[in-house]
N, C-alpha and C positions, 0 to 999 in steps of 0.2 A: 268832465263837464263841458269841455270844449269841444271835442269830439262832438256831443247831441247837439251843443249850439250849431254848428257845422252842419252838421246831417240835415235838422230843421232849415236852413237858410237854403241850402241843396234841394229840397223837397221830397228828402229818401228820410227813411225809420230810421231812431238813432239806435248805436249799437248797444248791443245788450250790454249791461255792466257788469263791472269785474266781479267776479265774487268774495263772498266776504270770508276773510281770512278766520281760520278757527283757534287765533292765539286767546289765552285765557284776559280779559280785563280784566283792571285792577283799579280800587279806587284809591287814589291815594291817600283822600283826608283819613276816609277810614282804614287807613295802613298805619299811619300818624297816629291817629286820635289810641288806636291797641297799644302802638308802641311805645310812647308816651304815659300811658296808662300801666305797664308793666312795669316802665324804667321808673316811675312815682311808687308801686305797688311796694320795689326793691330796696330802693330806697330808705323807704318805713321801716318795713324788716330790717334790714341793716344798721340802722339805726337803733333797734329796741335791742338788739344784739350788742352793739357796741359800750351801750348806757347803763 
């Protein structure tokens, strides 16, 4: 970002940008909201087992 600032104030093209990495995203809430929802799921079960 600073680089373009730079480039613009220079009066030359700003450089081309990095490219974007091909790692996988990940959302967290909904990593959470699964994980949560199985360890609840287990839980039950475990429960109706024990009782």
């Amino acid at each position: 970002m600073i680089a373009m600032i730079d480039a613009q104030r220079k009066g030359k093209k700003p450089p081309k940008p990095a490219p974007k990495s091909k790692e996988n995203v990940v959302d967290l809430a909904s990593m959470l909201r699964k994980s949560l929802a199985k360890e609840s799921k287990f839980q039950t079960e475990t429960r109706r087992v024990l009782c």
